[in-house]
mmCIF file as Biopython writes it, N, C-alpha, C and O atoms, coordinates in Angstrom:
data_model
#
loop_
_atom_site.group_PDB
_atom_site.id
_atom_site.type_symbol
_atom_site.label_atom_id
_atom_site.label_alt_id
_atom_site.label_comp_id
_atom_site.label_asym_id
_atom_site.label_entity_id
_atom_site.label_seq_id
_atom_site.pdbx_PDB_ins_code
_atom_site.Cartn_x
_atom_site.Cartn_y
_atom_site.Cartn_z
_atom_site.occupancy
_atom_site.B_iso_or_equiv
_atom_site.auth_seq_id
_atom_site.auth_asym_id
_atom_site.pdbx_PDB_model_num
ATOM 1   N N  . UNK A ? 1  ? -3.464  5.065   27.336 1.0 0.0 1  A 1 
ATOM 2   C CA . UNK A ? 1  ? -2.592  4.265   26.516 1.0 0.0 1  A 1 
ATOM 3   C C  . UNK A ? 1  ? -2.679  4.794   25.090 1.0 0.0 1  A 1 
ATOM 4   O O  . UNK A ? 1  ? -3.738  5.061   24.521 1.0 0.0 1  A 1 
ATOM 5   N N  . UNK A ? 2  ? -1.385  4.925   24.538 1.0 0.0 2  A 1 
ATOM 6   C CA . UNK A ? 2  ? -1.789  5.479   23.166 1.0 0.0 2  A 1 
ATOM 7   C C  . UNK A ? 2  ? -1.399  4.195   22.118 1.0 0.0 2  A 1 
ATOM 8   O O  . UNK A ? 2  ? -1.674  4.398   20.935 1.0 0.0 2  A 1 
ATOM 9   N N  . UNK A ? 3  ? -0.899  3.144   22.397 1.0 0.0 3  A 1 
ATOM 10  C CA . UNK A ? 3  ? -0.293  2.070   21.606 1.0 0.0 3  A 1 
ATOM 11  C C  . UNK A ? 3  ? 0.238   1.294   22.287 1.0 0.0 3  A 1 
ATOM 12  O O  . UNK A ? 3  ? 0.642   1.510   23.429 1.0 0.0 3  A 1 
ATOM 13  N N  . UNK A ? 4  ? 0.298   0.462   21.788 1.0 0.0 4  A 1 
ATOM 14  C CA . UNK A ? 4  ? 1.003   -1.250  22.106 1.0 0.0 4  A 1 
ATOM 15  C C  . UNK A ? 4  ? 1.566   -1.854  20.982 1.0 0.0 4  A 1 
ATOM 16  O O  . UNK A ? 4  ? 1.019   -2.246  19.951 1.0 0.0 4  A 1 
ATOM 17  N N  . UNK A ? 5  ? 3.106   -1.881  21.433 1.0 0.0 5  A 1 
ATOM 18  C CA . UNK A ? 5  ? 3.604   -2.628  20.272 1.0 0.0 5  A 1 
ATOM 19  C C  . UNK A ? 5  ? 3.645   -3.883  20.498 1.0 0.0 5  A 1 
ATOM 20  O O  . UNK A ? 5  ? 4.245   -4.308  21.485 1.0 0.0 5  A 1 
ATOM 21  N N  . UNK A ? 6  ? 2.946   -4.797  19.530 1.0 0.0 6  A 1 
ATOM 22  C CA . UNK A ? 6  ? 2.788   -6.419  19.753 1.0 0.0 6  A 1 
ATOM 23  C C  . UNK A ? 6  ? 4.038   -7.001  18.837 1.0 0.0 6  A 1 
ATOM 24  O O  . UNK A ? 6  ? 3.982   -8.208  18.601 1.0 0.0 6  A 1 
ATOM 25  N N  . UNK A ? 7  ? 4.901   -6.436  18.422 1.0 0.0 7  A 1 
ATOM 26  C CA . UNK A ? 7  ? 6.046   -6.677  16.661 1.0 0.0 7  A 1 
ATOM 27  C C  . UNK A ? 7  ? 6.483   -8.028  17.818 1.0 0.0 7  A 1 
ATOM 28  O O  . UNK A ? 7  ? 6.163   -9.172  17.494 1.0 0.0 7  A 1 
ATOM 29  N N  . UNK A ? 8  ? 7.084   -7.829  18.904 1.0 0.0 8  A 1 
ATOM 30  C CA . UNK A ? 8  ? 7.581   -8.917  19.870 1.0 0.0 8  A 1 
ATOM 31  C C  . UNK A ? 8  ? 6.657   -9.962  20.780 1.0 0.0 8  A 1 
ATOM 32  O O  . UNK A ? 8  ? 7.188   -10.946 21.295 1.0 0.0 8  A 1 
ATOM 33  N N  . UNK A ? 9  ? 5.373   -9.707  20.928 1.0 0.0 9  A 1 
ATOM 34  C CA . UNK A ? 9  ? 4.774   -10.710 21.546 1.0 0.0 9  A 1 
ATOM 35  C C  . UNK A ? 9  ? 3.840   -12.157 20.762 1.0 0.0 9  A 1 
ATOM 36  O O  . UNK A ? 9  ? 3.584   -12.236 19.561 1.0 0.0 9  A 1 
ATOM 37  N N  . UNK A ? 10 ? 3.629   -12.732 21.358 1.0 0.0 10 A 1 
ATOM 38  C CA . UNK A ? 10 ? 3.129   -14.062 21.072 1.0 0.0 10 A 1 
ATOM 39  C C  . UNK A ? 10 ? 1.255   -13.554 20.909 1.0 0.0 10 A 1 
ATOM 40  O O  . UNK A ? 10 ? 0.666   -12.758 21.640 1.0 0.0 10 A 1 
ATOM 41  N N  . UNK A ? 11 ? 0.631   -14.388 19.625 1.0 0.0 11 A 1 
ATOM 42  C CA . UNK A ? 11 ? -0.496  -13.974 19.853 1.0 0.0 11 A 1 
ATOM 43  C C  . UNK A ? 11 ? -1.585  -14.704 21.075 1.0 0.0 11 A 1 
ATOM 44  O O  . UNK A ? 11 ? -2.811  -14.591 21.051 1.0 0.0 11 A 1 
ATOM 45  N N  . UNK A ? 12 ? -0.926  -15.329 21.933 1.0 0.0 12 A 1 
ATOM 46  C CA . UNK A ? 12 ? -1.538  -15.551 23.189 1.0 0.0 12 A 1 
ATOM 47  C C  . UNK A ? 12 ? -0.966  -14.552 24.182 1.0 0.0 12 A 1 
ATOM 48  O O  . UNK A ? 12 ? -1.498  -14.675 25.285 1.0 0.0 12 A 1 
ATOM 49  N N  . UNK A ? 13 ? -0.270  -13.835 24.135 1.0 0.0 13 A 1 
ATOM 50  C CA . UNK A ? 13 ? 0.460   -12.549 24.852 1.0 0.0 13 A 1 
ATOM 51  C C  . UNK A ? 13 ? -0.525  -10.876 24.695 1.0 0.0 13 A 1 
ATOM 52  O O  . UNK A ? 13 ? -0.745  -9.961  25.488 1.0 0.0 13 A 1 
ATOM 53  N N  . UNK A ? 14 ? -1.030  -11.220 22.777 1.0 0.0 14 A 1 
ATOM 54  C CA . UNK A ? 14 ? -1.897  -9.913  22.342 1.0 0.0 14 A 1 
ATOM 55  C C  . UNK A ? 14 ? -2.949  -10.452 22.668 1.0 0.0 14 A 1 
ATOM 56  O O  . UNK A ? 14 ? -3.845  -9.609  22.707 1.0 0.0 14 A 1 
ATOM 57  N N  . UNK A ? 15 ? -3.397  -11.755 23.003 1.0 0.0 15 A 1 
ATOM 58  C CA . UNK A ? 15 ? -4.806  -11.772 22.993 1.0 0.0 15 A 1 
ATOM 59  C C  . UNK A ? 15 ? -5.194  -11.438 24.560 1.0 0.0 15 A 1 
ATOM 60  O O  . UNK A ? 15 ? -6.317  -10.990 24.796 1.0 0.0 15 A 1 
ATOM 61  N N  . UNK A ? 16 ? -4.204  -11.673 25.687 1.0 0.0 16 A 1 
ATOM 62  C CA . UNK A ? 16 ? -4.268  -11.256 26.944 1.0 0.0 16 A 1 
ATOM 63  C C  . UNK A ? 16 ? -4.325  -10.467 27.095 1.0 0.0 16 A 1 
ATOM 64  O O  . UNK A ? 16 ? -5.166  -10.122 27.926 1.0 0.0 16 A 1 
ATOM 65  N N  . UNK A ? 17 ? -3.417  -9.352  26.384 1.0 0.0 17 A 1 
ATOM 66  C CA . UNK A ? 17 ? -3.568  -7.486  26.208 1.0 0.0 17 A 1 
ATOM 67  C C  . UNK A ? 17 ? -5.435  -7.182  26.092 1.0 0.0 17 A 1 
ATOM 68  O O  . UNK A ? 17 ? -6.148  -6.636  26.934 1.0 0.0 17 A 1 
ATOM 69  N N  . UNK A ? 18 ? -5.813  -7.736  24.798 1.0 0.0 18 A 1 
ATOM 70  C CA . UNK A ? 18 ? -6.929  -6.912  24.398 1.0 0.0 18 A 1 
ATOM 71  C C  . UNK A ? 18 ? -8.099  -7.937  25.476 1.0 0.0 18 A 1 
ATOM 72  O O  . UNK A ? 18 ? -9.270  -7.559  25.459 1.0 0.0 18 A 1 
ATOM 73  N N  . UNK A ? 19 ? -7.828  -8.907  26.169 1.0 0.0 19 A 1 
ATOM 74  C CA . UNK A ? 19 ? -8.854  -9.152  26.844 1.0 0.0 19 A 1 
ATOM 75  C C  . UNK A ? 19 ? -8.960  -8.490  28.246 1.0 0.0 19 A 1 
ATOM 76  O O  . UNK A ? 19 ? -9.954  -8.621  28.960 1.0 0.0 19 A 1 
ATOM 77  N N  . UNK A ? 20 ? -7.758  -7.702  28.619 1.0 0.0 20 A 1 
ATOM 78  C CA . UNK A ? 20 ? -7.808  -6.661  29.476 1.0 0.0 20 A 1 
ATOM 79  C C  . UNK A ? 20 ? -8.129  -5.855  29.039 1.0 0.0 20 A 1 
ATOM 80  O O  . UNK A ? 20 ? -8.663  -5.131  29.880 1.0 0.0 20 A 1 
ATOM 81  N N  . UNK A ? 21 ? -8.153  -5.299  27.747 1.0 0.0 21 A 1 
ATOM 82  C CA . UNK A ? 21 ? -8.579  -3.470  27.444 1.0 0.0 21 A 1 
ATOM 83  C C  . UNK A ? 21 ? -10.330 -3.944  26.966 1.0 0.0 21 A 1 
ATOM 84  O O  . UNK A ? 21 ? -11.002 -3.087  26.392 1.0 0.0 21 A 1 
ATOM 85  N N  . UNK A ? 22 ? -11.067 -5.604  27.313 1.0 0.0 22 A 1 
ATOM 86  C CA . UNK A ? 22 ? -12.492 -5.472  27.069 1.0 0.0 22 A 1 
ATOM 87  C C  . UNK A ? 22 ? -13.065 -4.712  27.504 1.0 0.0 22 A 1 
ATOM 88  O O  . UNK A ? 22 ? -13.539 -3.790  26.840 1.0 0.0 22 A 1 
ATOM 89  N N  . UNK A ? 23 ? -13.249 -4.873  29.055 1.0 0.0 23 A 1 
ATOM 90  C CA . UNK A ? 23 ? -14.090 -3.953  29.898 1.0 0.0 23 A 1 
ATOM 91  C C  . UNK A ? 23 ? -13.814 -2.482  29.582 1.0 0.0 23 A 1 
ATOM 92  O O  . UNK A ? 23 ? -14.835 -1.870  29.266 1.0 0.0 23 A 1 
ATOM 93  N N  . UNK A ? 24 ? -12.991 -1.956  29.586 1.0 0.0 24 A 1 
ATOM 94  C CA . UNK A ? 24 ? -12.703 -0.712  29.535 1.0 0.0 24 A 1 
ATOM 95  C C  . UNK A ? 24 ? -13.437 -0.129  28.022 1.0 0.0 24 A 1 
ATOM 96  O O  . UNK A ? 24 ? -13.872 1.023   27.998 1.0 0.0 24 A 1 
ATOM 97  N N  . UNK A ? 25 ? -13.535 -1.077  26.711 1.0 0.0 25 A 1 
ATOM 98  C CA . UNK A ? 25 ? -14.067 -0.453  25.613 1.0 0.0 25 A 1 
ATOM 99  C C  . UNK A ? 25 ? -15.592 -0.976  26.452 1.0 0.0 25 A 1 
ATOM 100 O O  . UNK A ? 25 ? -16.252 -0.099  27.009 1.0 0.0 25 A 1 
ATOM 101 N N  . UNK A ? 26 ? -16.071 -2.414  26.491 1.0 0.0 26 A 1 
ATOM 102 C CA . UNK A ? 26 ? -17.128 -2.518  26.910 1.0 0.0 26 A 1 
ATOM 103 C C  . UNK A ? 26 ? -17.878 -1.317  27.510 1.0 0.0 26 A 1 
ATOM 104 O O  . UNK A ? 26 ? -18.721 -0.933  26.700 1.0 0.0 26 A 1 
ATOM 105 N N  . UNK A ? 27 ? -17.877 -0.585  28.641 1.0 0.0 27 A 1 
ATOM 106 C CA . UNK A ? 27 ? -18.604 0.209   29.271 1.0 0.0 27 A 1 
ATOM 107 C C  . UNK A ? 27 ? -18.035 1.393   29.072 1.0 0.0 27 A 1 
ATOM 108 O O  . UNK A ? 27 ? -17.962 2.205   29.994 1.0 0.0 27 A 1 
ATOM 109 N N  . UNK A ? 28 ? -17.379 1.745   27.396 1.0 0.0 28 A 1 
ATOM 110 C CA . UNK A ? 28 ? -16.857 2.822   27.098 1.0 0.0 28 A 1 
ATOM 111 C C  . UNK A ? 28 ? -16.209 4.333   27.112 1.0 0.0 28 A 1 
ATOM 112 O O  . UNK A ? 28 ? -16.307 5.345   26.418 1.0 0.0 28 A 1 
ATOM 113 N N  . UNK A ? 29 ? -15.356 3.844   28.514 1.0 0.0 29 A 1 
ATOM 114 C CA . UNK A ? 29 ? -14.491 4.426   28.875 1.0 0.0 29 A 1 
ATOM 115 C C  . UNK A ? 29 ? -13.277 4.109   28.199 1.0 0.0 29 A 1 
ATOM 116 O O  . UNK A ? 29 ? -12.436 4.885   28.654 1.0 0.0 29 A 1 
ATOM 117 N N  . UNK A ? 30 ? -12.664 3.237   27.196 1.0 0.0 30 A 1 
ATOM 118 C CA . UNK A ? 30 ? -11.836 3.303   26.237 1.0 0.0 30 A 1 
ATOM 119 C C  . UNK A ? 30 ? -12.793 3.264   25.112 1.0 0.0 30 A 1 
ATOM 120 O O  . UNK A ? 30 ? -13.684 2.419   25.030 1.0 0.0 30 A 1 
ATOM 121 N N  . UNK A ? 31 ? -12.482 4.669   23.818 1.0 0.0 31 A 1 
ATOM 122 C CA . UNK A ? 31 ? -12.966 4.292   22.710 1.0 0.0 31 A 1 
ATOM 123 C C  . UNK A ? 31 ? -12.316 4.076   21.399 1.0 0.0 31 A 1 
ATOM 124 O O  . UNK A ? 31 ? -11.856 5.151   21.016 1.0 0.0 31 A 1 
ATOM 125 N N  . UNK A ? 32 ? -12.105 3.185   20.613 1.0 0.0 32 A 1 
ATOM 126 C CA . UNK A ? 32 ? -11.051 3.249   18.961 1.0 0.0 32 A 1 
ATOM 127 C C  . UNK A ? 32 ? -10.901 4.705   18.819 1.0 0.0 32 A 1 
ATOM 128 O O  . UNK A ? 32 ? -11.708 5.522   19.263 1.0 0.0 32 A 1 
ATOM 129 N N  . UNK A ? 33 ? -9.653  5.030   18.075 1.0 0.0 33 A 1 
ATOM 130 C CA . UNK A ? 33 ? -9.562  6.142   17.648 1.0 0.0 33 A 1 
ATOM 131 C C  . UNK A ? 33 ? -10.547 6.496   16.633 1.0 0.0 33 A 1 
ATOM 132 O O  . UNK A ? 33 ? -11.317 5.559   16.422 1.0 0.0 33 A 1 
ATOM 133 N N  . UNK A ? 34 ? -10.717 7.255   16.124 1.0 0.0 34 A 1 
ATOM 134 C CA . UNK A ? 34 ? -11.412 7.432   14.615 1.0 0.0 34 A 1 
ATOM 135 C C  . UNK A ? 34 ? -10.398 7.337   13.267 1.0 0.0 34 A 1 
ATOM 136 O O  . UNK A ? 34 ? -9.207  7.616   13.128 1.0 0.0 34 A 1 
ATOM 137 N N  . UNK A ? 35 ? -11.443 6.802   12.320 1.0 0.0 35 A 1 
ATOM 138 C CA . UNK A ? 35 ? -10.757 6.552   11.609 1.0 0.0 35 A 1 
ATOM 139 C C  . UNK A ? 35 ? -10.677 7.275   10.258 1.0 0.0 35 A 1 
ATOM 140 O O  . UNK A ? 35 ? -11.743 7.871   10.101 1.0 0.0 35 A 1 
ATOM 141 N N  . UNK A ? 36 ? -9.906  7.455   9.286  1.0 0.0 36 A 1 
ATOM 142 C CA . UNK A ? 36 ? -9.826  8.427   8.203  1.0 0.0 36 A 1 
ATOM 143 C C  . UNK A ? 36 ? -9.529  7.762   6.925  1.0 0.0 36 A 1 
ATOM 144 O O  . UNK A ? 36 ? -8.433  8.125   6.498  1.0 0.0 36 A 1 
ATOM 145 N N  . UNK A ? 37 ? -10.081 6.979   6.227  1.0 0.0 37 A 1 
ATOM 146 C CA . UNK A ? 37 ? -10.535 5.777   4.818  1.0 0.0 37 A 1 
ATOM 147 C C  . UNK A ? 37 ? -9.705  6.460   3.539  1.0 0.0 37 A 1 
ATOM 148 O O  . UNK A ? 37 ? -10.350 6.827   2.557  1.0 0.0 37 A 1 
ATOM 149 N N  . UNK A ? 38 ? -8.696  6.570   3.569  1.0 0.0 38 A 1 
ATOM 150 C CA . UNK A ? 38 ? -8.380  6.781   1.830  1.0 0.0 38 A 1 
ATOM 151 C C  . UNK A ? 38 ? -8.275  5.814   1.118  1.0 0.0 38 A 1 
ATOM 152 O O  . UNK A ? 38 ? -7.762  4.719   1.349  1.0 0.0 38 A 1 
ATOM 153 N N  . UNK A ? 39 ? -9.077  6.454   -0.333 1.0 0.0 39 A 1 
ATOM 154 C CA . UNK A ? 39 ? -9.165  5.734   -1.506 1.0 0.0 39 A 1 
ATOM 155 C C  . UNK A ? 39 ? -7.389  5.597   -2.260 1.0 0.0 39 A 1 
ATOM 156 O O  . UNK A ? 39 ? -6.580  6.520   -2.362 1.0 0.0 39 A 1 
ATOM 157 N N  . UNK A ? 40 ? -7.193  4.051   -2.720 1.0 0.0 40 A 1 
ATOM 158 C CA . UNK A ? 40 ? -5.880  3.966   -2.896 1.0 0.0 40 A 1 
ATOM 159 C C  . UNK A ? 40 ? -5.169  5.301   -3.693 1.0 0.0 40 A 1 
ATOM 160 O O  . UNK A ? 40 ? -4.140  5.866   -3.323 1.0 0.0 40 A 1 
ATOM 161 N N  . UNK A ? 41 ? -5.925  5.623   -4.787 1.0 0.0 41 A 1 
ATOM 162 C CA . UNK A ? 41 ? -4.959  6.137   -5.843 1.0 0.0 41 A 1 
ATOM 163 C C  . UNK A ? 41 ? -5.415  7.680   -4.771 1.0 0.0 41 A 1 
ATOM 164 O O  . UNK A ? 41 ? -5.683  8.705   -5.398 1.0 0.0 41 A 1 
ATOM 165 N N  . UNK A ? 42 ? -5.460  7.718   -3.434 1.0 0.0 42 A 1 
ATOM 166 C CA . UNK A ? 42 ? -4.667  8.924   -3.134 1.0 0.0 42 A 1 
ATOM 167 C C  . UNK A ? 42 ? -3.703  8.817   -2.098 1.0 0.0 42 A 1 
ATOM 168 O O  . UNK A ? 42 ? -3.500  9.796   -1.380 1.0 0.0 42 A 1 
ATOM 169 N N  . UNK A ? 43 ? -2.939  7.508   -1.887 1.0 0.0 43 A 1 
ATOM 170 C CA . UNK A ? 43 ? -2.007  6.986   -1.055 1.0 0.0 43 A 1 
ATOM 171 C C  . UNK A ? 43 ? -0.828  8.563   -1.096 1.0 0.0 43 A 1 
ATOM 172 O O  . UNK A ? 43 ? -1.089  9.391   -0.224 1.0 0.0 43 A 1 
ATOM 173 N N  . UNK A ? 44 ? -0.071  8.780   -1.706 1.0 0.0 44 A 1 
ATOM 174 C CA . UNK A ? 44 ? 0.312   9.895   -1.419 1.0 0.0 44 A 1 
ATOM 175 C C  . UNK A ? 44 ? 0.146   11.249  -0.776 1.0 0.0 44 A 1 
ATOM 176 O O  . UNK A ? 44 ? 1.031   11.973  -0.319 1.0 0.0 44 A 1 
ATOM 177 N N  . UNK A ? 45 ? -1.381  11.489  -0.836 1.0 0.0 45 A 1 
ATOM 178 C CA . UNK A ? 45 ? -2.104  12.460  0.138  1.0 0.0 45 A 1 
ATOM 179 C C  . UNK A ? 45 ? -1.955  12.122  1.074  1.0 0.0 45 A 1 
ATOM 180 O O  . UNK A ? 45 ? -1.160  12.719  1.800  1.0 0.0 45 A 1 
ATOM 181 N N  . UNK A ? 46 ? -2.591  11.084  1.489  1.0 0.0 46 A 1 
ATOM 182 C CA . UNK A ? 46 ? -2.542  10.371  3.059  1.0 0.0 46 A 1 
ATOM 183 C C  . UNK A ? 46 ? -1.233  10.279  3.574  1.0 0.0 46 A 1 
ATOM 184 O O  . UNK A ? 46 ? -1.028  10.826  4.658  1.0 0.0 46 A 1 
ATOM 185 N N  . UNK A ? 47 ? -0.297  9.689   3.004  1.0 0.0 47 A 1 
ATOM 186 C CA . UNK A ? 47 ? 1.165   10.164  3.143  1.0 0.0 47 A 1 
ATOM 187 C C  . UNK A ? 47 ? 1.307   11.612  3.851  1.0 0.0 47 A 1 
ATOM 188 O O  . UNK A ? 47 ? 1.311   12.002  5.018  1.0 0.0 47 A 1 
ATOM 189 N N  . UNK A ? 48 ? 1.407   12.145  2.735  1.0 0.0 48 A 1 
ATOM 190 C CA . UNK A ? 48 ? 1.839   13.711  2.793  1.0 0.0 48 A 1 
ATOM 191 C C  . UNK A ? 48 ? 0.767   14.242  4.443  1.0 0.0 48 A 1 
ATOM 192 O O  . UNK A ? 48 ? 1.304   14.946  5.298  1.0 0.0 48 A 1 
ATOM 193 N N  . UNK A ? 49 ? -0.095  13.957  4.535  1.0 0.0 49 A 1 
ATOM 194 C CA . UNK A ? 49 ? -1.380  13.946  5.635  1.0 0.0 49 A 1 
ATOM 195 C C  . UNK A ? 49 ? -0.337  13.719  7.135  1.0 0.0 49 A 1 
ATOM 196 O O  . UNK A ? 49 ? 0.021   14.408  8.090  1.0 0.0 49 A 1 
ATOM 197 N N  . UNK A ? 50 ? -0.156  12.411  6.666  1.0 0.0 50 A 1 
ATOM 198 C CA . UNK A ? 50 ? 0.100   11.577  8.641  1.0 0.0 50 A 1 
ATOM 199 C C  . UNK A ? 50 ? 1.905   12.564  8.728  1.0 0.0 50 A 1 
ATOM 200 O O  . UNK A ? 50 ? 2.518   12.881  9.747  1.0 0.0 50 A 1 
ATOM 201 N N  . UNK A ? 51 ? 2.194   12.742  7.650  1.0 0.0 51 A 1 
ATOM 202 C CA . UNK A ? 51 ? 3.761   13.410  7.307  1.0 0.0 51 A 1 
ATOM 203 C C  . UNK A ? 51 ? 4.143   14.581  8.108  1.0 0.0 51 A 1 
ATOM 204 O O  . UNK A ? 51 ? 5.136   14.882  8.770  1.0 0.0 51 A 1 
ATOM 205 N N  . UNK A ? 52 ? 3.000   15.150  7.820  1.0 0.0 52 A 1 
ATOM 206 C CA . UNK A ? 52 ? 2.586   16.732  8.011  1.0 0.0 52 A 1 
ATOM 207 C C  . UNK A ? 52 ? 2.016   16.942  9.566  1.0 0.0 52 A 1 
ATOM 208 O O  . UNK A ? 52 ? 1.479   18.016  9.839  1.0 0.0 52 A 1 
ATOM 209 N N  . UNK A ? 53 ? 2.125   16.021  10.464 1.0 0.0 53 A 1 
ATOM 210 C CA . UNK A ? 53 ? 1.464   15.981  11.354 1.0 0.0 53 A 1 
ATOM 211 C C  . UNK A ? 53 ? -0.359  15.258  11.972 1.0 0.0 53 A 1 
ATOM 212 O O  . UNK A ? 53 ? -0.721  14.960  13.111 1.0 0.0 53 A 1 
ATOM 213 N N  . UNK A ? 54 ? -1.008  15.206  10.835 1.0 0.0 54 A 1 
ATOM 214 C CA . UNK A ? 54 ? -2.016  14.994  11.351 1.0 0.0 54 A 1 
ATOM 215 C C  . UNK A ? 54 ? -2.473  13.105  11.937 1.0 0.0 54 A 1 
ATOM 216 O O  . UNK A ? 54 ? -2.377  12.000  11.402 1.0 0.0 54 A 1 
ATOM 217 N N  . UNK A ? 55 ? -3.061  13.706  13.525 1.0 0.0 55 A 1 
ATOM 218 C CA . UNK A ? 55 ? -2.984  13.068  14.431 1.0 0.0 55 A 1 
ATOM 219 C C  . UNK A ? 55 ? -4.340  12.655  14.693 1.0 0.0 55 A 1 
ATOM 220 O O  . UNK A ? 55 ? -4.513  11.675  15.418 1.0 0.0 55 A 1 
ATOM 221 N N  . UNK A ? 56 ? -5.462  13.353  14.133 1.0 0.0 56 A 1 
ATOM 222 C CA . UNK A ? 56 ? -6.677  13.481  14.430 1.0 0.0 56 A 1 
ATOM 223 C C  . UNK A ? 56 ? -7.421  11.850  14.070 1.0 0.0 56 A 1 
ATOM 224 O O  . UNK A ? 56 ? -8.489  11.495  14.570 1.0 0.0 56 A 1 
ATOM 225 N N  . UNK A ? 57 ? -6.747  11.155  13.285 1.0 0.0 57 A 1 
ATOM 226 C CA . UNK A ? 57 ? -7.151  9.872   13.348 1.0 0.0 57 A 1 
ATOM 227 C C  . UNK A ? 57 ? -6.101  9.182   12.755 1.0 0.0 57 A 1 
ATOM 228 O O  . UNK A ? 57 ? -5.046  9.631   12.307 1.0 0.0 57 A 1 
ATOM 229 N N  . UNK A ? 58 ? -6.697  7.519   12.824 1.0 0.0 58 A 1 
ATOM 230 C CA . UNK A ? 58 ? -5.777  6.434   12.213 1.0 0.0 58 A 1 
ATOM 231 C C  . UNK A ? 58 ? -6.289  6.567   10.996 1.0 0.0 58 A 1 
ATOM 232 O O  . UNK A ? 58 ? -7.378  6.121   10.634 1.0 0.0 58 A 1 
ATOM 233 N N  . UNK A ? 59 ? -5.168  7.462   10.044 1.0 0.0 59 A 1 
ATOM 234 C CA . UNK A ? 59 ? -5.651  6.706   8.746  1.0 0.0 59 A 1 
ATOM 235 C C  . UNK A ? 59 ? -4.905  5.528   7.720  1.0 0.0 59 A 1 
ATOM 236 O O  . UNK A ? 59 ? -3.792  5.004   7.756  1.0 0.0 59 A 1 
ATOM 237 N N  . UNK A ? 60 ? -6.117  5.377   6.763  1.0 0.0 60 A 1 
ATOM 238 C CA . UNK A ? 60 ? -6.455  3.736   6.292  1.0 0.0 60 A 1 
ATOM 239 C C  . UNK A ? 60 ? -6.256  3.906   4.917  1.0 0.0 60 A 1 
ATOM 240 O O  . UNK A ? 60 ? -6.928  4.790   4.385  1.0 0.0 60 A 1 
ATOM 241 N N  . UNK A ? 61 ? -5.470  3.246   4.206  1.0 0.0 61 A 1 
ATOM 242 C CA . UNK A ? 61 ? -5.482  3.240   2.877  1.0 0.0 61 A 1 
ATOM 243 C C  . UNK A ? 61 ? -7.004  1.578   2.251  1.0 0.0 61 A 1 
ATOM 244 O O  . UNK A ? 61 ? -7.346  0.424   2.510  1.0 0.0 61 A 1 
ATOM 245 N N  . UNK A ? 62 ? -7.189  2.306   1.700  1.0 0.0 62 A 1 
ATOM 246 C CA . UNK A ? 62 ? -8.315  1.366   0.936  1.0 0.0 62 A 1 
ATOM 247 C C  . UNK A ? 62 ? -8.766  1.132   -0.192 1.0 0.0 62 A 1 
ATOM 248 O O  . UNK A ? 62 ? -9.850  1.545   -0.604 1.0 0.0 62 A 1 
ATOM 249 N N  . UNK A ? 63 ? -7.968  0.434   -0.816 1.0 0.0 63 A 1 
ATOM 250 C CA . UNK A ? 63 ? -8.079  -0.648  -2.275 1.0 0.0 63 A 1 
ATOM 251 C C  . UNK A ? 63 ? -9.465  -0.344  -2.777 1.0 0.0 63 A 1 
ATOM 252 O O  . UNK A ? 63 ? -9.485  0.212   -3.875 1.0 0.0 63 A 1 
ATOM 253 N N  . UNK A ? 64 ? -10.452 -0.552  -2.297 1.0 0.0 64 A 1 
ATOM 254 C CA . UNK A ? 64 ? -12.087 -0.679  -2.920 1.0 0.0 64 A 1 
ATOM 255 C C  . UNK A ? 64 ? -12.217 0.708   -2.690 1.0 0.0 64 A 1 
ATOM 256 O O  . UNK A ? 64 ? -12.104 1.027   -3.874 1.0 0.0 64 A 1 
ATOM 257 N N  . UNK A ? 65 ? -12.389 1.958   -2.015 1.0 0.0 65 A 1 
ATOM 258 C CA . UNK A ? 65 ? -12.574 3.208   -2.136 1.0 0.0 65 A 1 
ATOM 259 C C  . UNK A ? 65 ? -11.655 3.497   -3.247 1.0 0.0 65 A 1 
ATOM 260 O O  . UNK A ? 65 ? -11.255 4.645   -3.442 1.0 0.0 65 A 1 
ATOM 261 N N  . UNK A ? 66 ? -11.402 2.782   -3.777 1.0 0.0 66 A 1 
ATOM 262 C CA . UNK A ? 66 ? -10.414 3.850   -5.104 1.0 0.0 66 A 1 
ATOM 263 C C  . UNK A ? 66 ? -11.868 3.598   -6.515 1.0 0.0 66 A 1 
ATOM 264 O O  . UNK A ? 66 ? -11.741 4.106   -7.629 1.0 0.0 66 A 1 
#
């Protein structure tokens, strides 16, 4: 699974989703992607980053890393 769009479901609909994908992180055969933390004032890098292709993680803009 690479995503789930929840924009249309009920959060008793997402909470049924992720209580099926427990077990699977539980005994970690599903793991979070990794993640990639930018500090705000380089929101444009990170931009230009996910823009450009890179796939290698979810990245995160972050207010307090600035």
């Amino acid at each position: 699974m690479i995503g789930v769009d929840t924009a249309k479901l009920t959060g008793v609909e997402i909470a049924a989703i992720l209580n099926a994908l427990r077990p699977g992180f539980e005994s970690g055969a599903l793991r979070p992607s990794p993640l990639k933390t930018w500090p705000l004032d380089d929101a444009v890098k990170a931009y230009e980053t996910v823009a450009a292709g890179d796939a290698s993680a979810k990245h995160i803009l972050h207010p307090q890393d600035a």
